[in-house]
Structure formats: structure tokens, C-alpha cells
MARKOLTI-526201 format. One record per atom (N, C-alpha, C): residue in one letter; x, y negated, z; atom name. Coordinates in pm, 1 decimal. Example, Ala and Ser with C-alpha at 12.3 -4.5 7.8 and 13.67 -1.06 7.14 Angstrom:
A; 1319.0; 569.0; 780.0; N .
A; 1230.0; 450.0; 780.0; CA .
A; 1320.0; 330.0; 780.0; C .
S; 1285.0; 225.0; 708.0; N .
S; 1367.0; 106.0; 714.0; CA .
S; 1290.0; -3.0; 787.0; C .
***
This chain:
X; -8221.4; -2187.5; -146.2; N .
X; -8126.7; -2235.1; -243.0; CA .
X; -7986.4; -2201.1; -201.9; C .
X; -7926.6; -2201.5; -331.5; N .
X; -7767.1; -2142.3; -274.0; CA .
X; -7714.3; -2298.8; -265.5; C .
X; -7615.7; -2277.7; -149.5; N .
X; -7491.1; -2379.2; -112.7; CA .
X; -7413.8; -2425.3; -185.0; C .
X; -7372.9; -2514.1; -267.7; N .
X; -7235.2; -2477.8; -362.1; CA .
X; -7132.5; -2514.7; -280.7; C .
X; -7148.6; -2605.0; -181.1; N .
X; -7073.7; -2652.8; -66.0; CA .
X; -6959.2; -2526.3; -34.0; C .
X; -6839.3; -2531.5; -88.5; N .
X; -6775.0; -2413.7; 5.2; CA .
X; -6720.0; -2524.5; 140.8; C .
X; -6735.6; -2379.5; 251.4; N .
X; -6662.8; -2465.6; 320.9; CA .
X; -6478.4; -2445.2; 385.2; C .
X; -6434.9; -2492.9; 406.6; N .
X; -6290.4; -2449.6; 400.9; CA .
X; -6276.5; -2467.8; 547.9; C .
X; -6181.0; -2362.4; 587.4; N .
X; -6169.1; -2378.0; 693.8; CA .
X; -6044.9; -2407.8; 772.5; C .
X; -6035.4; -2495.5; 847.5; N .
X; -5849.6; -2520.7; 877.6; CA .
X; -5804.7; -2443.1; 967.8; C .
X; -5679.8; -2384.9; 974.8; N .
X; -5633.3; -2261.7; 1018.4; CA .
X; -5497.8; -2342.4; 1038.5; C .
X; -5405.4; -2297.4; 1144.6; N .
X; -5260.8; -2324.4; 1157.0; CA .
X; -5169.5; -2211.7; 1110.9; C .
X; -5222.1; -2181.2; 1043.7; N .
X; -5112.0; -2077.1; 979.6; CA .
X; -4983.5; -2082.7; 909.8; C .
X; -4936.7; -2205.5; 911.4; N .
X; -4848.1; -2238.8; 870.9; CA .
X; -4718.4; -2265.2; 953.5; C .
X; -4595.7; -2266.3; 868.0; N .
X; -4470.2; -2259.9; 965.9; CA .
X; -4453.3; -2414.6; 976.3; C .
X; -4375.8; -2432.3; 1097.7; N .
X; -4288.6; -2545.3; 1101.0; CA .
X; -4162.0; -2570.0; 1125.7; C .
X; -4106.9; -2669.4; 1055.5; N .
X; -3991.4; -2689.4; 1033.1; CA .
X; -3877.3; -2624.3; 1149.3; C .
X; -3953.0; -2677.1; 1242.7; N .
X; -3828.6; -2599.9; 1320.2; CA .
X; -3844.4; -2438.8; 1384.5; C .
X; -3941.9; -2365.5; 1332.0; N .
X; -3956.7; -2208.1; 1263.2; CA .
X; -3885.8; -2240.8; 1159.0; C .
X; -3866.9; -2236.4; 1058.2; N .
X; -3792.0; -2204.2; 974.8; CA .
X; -3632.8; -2266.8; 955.2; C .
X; -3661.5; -2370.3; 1036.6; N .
X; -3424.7; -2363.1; 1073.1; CA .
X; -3400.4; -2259.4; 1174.9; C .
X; -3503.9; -2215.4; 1247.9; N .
X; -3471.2; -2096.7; 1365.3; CA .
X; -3416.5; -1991.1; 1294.2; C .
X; -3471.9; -1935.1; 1205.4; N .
X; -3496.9; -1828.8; 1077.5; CA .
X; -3352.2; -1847.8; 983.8; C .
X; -3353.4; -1969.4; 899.3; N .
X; -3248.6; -2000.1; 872.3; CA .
X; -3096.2; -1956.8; 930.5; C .
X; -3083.4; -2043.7; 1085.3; N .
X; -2974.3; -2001.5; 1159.5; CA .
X; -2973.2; -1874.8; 1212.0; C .
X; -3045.4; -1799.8; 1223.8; N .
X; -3039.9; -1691.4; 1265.7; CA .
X; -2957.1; -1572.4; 1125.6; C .
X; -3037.2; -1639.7; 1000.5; N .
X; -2970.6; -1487.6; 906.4; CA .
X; -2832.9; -1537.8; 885.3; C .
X; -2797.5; -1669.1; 914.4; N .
X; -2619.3; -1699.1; 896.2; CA .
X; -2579.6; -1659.5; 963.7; C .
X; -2648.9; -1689.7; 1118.5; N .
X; -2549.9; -1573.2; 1224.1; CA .
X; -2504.6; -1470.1; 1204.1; C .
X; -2625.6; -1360.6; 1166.0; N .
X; -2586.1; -1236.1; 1136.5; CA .
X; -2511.2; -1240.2; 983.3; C .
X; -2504.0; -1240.9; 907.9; N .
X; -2444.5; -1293.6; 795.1; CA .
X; -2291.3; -1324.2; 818.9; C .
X; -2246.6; -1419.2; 898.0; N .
X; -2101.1; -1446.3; 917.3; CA .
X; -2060.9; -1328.5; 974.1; C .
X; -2096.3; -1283.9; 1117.8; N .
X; -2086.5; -1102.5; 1183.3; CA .
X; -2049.0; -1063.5; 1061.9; C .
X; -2153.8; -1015.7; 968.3; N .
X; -2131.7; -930.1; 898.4; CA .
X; -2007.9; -959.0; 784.1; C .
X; -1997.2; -1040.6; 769.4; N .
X; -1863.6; -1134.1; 653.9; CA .
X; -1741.9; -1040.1; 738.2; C .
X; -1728.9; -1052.4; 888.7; N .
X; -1607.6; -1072.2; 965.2; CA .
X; -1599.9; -906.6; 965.9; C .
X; -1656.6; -849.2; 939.7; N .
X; -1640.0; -681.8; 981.4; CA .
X; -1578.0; -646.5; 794.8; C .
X; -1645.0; -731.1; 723.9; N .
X; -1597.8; -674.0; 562.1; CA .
X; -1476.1; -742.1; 518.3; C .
X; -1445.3; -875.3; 603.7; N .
X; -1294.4; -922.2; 543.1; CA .
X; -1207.3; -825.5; 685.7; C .
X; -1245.4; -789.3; 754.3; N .
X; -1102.1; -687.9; 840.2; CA .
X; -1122.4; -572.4; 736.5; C .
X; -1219.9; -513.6; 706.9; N .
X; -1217.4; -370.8; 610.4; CA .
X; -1149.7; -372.3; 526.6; C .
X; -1158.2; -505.8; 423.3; N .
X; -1067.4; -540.4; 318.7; CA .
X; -940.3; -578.9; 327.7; C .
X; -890.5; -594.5; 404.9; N .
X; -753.7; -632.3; 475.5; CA .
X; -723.8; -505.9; 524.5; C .
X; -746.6; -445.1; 564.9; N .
X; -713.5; -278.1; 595.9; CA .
X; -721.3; -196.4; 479.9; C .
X; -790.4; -193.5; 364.1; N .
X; -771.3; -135.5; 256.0; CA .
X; -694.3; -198.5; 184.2; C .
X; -638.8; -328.6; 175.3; N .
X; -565.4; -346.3; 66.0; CA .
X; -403.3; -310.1; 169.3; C .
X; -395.8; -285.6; 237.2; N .
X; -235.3; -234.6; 319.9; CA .
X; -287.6; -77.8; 302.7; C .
X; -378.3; 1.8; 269.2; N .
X; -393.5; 108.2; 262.1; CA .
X; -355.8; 147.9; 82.2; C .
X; -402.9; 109.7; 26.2; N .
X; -396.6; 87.0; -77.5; CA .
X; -224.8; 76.0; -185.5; C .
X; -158.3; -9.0; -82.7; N .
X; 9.8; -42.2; -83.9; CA .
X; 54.6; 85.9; -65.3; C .
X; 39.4; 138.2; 67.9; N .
X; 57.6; 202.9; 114.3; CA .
X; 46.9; 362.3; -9.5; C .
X; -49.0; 371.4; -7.9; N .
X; -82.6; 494.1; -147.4; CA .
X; 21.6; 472.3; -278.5; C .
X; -3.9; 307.1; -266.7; N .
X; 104.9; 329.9; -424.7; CA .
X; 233.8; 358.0; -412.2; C .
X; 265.6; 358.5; -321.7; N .
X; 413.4; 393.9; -238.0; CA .
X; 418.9; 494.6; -290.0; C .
X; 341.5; 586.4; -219.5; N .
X; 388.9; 748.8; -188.2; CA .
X; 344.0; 777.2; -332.0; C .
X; 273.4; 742.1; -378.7; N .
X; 257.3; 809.8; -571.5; CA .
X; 394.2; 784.9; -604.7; C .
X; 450.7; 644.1; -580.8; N .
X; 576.3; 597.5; -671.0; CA .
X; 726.4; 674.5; -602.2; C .
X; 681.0; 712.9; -475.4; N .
X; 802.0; 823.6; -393.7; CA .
X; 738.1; 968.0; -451.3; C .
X; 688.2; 1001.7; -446.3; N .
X; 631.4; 1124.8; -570.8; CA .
X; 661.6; 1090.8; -693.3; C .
X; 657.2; 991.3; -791.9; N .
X; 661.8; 1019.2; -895.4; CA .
X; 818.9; 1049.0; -931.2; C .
X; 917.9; 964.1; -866.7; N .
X; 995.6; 912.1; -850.8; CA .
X; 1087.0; 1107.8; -843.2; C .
X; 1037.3; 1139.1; -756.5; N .
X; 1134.6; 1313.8; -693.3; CA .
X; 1089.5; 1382.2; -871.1; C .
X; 997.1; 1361.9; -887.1; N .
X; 928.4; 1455.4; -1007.3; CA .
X; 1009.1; 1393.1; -1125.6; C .
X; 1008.5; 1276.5; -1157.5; N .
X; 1130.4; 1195.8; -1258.7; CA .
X; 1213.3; 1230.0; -1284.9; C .
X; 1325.3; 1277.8; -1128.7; N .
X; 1414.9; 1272.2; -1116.3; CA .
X; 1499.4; 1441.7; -1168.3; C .
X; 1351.8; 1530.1; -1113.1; N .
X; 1425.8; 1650.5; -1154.4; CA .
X; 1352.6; 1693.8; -1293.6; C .
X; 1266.8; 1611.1; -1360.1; N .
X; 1201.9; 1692.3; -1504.4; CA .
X; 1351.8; 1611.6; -1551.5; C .
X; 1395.0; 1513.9; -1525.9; N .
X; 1520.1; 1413.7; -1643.8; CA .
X; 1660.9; 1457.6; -1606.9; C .
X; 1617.4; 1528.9; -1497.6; N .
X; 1823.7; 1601.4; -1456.7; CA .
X; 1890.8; 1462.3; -1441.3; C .
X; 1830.0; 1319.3; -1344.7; N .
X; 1914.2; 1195.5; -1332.9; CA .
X; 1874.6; 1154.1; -1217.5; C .
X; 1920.1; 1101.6; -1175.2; N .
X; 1897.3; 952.9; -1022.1; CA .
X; 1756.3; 915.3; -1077.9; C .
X; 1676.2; 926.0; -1004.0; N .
X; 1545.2; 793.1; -989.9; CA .
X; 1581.4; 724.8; -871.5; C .
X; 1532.2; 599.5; -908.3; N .
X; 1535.3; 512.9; -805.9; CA .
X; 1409.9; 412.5; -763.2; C .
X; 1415.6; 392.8; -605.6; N .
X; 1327.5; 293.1; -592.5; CA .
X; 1369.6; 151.2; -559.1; C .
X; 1326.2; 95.8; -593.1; N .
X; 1427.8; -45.0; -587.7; CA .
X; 1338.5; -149.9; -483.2; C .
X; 1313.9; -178.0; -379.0; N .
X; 1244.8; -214.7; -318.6; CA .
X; 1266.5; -378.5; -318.8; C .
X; 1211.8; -459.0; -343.8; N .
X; 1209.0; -630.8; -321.3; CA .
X; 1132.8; -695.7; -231.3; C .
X; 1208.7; -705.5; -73.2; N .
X; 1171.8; -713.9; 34.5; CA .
X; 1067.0; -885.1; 20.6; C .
X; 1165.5; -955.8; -44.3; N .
X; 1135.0; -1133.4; -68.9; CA .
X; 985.9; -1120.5; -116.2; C .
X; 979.5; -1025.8; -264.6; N .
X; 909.2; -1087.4; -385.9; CA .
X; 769.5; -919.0; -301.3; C .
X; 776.0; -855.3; -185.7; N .
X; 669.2; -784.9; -132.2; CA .
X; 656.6; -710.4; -326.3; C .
X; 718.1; -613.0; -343.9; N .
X; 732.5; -539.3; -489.2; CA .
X; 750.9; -426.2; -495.9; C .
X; 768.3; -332.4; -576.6; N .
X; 886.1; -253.5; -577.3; CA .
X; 864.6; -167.8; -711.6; C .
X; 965.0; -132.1; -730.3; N .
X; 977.7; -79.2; -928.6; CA .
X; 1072.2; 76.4; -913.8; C .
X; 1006.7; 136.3; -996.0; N .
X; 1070.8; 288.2; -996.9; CA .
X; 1223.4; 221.8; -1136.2; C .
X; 1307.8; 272.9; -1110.6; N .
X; 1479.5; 267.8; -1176.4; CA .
X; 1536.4; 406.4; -1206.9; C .
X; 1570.6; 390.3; -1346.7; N .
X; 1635.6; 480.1; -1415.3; CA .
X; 1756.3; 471.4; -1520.0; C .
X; 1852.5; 504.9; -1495.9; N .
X; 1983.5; 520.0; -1531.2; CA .
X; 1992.8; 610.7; -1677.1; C .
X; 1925.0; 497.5; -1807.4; N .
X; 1924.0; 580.7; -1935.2; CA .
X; 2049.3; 560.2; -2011.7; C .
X; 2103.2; 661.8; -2136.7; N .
X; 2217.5; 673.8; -2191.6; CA .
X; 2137.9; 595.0; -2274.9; C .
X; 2227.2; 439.1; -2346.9; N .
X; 2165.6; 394.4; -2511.6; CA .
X; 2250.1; 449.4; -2590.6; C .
X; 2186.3; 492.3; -2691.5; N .
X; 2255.7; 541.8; -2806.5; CA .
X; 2317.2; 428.1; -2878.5; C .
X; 2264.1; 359.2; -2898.1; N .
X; 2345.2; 267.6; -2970.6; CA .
X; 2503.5; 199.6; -2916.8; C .
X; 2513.5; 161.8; -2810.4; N .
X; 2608.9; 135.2; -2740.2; CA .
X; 2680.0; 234.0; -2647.0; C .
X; 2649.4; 370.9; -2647.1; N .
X; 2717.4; 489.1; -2573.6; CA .
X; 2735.8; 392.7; -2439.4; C .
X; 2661.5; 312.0; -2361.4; N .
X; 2699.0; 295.3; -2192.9; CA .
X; 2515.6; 378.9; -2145.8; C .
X; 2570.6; 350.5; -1982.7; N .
X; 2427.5; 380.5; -1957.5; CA .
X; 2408.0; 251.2; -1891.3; C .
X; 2246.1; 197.0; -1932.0; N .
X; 2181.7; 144.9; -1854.2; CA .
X; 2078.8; 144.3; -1744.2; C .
X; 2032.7; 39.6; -1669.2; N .
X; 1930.8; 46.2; -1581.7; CA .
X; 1787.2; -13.3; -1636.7; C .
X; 1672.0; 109.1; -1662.7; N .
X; 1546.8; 126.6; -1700.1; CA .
X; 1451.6; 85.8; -1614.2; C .
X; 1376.7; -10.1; -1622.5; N .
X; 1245.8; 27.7; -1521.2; CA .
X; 1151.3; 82.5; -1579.4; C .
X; 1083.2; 185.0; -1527.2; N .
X; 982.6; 263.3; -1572.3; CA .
X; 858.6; 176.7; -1582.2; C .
X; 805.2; 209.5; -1688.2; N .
X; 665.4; 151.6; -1740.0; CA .
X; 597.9; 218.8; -1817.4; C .
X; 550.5; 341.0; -1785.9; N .
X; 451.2; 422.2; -1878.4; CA .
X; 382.9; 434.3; -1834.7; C .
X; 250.8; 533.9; -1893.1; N .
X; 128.6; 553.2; -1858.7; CA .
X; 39.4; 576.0; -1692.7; C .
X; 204.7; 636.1; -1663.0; N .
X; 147.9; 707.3; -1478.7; CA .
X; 205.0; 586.4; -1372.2; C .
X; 310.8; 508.1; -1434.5; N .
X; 378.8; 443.8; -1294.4; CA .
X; 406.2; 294.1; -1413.2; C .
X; 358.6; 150.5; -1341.4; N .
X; 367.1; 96.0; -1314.6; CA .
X; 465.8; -22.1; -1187.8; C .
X; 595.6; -118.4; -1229.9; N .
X; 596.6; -184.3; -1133.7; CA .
X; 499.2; -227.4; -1003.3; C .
X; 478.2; -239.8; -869.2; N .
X; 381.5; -222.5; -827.5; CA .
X; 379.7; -382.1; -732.2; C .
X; 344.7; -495.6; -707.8; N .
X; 332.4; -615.7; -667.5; CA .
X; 218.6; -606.5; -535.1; C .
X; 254.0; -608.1; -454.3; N .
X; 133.7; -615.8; -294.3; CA .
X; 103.2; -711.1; -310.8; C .
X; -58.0; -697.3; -302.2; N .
X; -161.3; -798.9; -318.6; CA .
X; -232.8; -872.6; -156.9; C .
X; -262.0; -992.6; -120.1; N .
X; -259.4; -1045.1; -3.6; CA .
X; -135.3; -1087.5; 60.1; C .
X; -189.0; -1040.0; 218.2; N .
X; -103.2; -1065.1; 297.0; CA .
X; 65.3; -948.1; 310.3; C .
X; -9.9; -858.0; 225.6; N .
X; 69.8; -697.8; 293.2; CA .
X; 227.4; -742.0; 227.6; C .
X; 289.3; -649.3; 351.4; N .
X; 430.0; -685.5; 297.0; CA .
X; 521.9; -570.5; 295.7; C .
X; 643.1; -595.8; 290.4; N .
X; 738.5; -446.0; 356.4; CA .
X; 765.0; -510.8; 478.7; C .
X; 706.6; -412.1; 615.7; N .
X; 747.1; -448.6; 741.4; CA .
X; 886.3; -448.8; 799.4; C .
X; 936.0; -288.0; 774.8; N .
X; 1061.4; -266.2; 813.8; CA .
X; 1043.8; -131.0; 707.3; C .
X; 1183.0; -129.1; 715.6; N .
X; 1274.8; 6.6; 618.7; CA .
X; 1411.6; 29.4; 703.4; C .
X; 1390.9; 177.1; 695.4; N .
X; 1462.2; 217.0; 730.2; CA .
X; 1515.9; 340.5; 665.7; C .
X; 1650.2; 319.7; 595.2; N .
X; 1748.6; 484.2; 507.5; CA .
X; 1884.1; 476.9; 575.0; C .
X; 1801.9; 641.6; 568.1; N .
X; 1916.5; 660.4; 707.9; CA .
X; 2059.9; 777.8; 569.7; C .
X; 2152.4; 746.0; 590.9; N .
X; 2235.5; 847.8; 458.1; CA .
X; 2234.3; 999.1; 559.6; C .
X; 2255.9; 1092.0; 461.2; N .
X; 2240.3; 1225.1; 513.2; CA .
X; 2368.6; 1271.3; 507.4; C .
X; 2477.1; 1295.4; 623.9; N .
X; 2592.0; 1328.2; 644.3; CA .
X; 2703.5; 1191.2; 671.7; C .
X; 2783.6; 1268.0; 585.0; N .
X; 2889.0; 1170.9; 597.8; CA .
X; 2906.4; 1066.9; 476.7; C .
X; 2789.4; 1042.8; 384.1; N .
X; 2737.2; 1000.8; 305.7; CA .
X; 2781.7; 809.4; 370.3; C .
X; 2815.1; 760.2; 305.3; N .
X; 2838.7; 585.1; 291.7; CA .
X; 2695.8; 518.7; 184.3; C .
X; 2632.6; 397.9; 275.4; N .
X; 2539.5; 363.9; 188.4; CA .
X; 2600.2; 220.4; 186.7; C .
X; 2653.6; 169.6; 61.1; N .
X; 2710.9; 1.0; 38.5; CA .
X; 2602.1; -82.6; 85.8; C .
X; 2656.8; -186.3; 150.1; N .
X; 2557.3; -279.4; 201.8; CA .
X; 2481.9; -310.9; 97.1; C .
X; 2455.5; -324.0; -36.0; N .
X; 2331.9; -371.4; -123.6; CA .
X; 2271.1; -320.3; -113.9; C .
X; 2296.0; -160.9; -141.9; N .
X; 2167.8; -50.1; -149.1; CA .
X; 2164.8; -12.5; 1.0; C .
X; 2178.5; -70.5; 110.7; N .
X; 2157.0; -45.0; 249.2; CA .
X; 1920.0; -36.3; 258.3; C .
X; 1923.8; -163.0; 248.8; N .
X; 1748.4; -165.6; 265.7; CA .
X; 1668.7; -222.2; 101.2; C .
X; 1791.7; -157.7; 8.4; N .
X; 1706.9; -239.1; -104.2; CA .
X; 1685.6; -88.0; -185.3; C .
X; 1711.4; 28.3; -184.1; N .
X; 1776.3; 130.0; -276.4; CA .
X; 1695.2; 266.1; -220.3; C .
X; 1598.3; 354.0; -236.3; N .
X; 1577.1; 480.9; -258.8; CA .
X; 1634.2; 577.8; -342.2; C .
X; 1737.7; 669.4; -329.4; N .
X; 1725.9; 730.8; -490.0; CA .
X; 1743.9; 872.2; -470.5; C .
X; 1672.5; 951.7; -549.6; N .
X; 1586.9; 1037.5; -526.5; CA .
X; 1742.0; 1123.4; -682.4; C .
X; 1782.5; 1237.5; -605.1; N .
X; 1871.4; 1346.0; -660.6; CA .
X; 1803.6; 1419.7; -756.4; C .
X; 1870.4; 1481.0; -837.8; N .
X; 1808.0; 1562.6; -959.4; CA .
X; 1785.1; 1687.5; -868.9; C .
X; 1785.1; 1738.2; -802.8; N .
X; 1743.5; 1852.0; -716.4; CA .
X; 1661.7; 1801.6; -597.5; C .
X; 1593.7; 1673.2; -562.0; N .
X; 1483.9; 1660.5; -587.0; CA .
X; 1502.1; 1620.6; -403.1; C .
X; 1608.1; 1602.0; -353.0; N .
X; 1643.8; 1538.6; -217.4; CA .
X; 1645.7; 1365.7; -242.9; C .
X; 1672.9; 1324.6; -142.9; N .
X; 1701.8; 1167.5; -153.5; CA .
X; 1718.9; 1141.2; 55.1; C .
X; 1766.7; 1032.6; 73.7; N .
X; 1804.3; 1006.1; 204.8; CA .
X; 1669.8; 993.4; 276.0; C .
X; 1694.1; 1013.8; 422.5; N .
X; 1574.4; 1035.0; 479.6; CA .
X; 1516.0; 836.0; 470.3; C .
X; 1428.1; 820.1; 501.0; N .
X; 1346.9; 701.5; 486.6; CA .
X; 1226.6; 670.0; 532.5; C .
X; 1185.6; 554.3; 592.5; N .
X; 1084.6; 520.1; 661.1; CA .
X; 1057.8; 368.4; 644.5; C .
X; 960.3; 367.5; 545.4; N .
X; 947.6; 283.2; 525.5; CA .
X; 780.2; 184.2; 559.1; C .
X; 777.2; 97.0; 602.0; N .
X; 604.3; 71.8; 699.0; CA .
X; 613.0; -75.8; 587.8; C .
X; 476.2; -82.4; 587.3; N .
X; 405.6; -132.9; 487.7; CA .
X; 286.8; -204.3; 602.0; C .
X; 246.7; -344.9; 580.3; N .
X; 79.0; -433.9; 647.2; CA .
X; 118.9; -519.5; 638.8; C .
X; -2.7; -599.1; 730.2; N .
X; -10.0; -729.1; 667.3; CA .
X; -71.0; -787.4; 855.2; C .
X; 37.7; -740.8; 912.0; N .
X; 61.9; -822.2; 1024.2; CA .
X; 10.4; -773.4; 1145.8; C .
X; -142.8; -725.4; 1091.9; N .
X; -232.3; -662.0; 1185.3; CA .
X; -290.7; -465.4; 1171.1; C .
X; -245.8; -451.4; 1030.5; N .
X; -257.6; -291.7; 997.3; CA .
X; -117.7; -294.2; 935.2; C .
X; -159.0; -115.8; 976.2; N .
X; 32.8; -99.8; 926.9; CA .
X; 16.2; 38.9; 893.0; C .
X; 96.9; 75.2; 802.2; N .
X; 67.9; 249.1; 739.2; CA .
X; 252.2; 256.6; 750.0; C .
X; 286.4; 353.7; 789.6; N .
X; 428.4; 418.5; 753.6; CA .
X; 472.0; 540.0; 656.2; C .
X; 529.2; 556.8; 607.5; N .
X; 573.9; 661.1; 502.5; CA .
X; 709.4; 696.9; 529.4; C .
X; 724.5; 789.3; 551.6; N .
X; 833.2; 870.6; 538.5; CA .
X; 869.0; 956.2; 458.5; C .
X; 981.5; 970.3; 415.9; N .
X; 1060.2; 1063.1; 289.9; CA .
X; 1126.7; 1133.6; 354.3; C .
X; 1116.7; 1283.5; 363.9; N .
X; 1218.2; 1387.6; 367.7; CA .
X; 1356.6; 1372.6; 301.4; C .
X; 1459.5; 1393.7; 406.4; N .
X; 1597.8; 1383.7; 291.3; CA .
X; 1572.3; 1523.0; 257.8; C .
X; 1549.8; 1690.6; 281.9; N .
X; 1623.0; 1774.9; 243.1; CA .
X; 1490.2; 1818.0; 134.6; C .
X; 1397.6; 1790.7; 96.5; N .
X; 1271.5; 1803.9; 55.5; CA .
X; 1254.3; 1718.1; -70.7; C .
X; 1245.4; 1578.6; -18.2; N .
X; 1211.3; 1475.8; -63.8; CA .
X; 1039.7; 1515.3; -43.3; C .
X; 1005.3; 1552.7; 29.9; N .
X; 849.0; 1533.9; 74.3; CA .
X; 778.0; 1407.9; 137.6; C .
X; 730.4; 1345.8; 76.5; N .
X; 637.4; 1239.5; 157.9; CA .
X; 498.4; 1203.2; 228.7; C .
X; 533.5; 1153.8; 357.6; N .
X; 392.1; 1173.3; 412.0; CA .
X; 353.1; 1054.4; 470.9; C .
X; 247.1; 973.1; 483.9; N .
X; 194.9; 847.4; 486.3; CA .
X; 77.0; 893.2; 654.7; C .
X; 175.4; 799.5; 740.6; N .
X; 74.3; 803.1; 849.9; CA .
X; -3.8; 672.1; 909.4; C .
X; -96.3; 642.1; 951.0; N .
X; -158.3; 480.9; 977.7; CA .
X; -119.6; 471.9; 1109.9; C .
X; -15.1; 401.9; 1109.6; N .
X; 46.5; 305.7; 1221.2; CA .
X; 195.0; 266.4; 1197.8; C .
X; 237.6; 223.6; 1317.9; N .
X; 403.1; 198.0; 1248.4; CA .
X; 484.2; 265.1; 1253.4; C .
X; 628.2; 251.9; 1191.4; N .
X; 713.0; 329.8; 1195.9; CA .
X; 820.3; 425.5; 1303.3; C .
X; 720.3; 263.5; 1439.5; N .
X; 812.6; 309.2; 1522.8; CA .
X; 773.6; 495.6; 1579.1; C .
X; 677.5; 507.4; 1538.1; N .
X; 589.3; 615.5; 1580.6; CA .
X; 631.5; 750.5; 1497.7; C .
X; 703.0; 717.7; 1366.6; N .
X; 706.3; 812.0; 1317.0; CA .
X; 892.4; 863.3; 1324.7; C .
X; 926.3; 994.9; 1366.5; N .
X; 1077.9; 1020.3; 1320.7; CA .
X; 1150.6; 1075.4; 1169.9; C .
X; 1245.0; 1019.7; 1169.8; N .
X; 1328.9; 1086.4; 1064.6; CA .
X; 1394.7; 1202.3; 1122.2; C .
X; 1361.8; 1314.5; 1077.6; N .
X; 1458.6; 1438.9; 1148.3; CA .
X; 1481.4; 1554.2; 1022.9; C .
X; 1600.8; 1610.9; 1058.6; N .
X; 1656.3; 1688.7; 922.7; CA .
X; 1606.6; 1846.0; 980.1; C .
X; 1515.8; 1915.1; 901.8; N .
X; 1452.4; 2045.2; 924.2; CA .
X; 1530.0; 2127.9; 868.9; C .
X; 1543.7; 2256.8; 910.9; N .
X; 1596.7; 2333.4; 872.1; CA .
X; 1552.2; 2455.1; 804.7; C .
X; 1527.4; 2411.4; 648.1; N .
X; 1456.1; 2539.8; 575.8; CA .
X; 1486.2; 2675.2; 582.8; C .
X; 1604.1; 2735.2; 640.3; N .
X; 1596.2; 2847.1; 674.2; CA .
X; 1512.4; 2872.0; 766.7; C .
X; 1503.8; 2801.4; 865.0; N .
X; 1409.0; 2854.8; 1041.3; CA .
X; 1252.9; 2894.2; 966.9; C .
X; 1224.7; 2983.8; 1042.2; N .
X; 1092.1; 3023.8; 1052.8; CA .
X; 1016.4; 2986.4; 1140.0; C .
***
């Protein structure tokens, strides 16, 4: 005759509680590690990031300046961590000129997001050139022939730092990762070979 009896058999195959808080604490461990490597990444890209919109807005800024035959300017807002491209338009209606901030399709006012700030700036005038104490560390402005004062300006957020420098005889800009102290302002001489 068949059995109907099944029989079951007891087995410890099962976890216990304190297997599975082991398990538990273990994937938070690795988990926080891993948190701490993606908030430094992100904190290094968003000062990288500043950093880029800079040099677009010191590029856009030389290119402005000589398609419009006028001053562009960068207007830097050390307090408010900002900075806005400035343009010196004729109104027709009132024959004065005023001061424009650019807002079209390519350039945007630009606001640093986080911690990132303006570290230090430094415009140095080219010659015997006088820079008025306002526009001393607040003022870029970029010549219709496409020069502007030499400049060094470093950008982070305490712990990363990107520097940019502006050519006075060029107006060429080049963005290096570290600080400013590292980088020089020096006047080249486009004739030399």
C-alpha cells in the first residue's frame, strides 16, 4: 500500500536574525564608502563645471566684443558667487548709451551652484593703463580688437580649485585644475618665433 503520510523533514536552513543584521550592516558599510567617493566627485564637478562656464562666458565675451565693434564686459559679483556678460548699447529712443546684460540664446547670467565661489582674482592693467578702484576686482572688459587685461581668475569650493587665465594681448583663455597661485600672467610676444 502506498503511504499518504508525507514525511517532512526538518532542516536548519534558515537564517538568523543576527545573519541577517550582519548582512544588513555590512551593505551600509559599503554603501556609505560608496556615498563618500560620489559626493567628493560631485563637489569636484560642480567647481569644474563653474569653472567651464567661465571660460565660455570669457570666450563669448572676446567674440561679442569684436562681431559688435564695443566693450564686452564681465562683471564679476564676488558677494552674490555670479557673474553676467555687460554691454554698452546706444537706445534709440533716448540717444544715451546704456548698460545691457546679455541674455540670449548662447550666454546666460551664470549663478555658482553649492559651495563654489570666486577664490581670488586677479587684473593686472596692461601698461600704463589706470584701473579705478571699482572696476579693480569687479570688471573684465574685453576691446573690440579682441584684447582685454591680463587676468586670473580661480574658481572652488574650498577643497578643488580650477584657475583661468585671460591673455591681455590675445584675449585667449585657458582653464587649468589647481590654483592660481600656479598659474602666471605674462605678456608674449607675437612677433617671436
Amino acid at each position: 500500500m502506498l503511504n499518504l503520510k508525507t514525511k517532512v523533514k526538518k532542516c536548519g536552513s534558515g537564517f538568523t536574525i543576527v545573519e541577517v543584521l550582519l548582512v544588513v550592516v555590512l551593505i551600509v558599510l559599503i554603501g556609505s564608502v560608496g556615498s563618500g567617493f560620489c559626493v567628493g566627485a560631485y563637489k569636484k564637478m560642480l567647481v569644474k563645471k563653474a569653472a567651464r562656464d567661465f571660460v565660455l562666458a570669457a570666450k563669448y565675451a572676446r567674440i561679442t566684443a569684436i562681431e559688435r565693434q564695443c566693450p564686452c564686459r564681465i562683471e564679476l559679483d564676488k558677494t552674490g558667487n555670479r557673474f553676467a556678460l555687460v554691454l554698452d548699447e546706444l537706445n534709440e529712443e533716448t540717444g544715451q548709451t546704456e548698460q545691457m546684460t546679455v541674455r540670449d540664446l548662447y550666454f546666460k547670467p551664470v549663478e555658482f551652484g553649492g559651495d563654489v565661489k570666486f577664490e581670488d582674482i586677479q587684473i593686472k592693467p596692461a601698461g600704463l593703463e589706470e584701473i579705478p578702484e571699482t572696476d579693480e576686482e569687479g570688471t573684465i572688459v574685453f576691446s573690440p580688437n579682441g584684447t582685454c587685461r591680463s587676468t586670473i581668475v580661480q574658481v572652488g569650493d574650498g577643497k578643488n580649485h580650477y584657475a583661468i587665465s585671460i591673455s591681455a594681448s590675445t584675449g585667449k583663455v585657458n582653464m587649468y585644475d589647481g590654483t592660481a597661485e600656479e598659474v602666471q600672467i605674462d605678456t608674449k610676444d607675437l612677433d617671436e618665433k
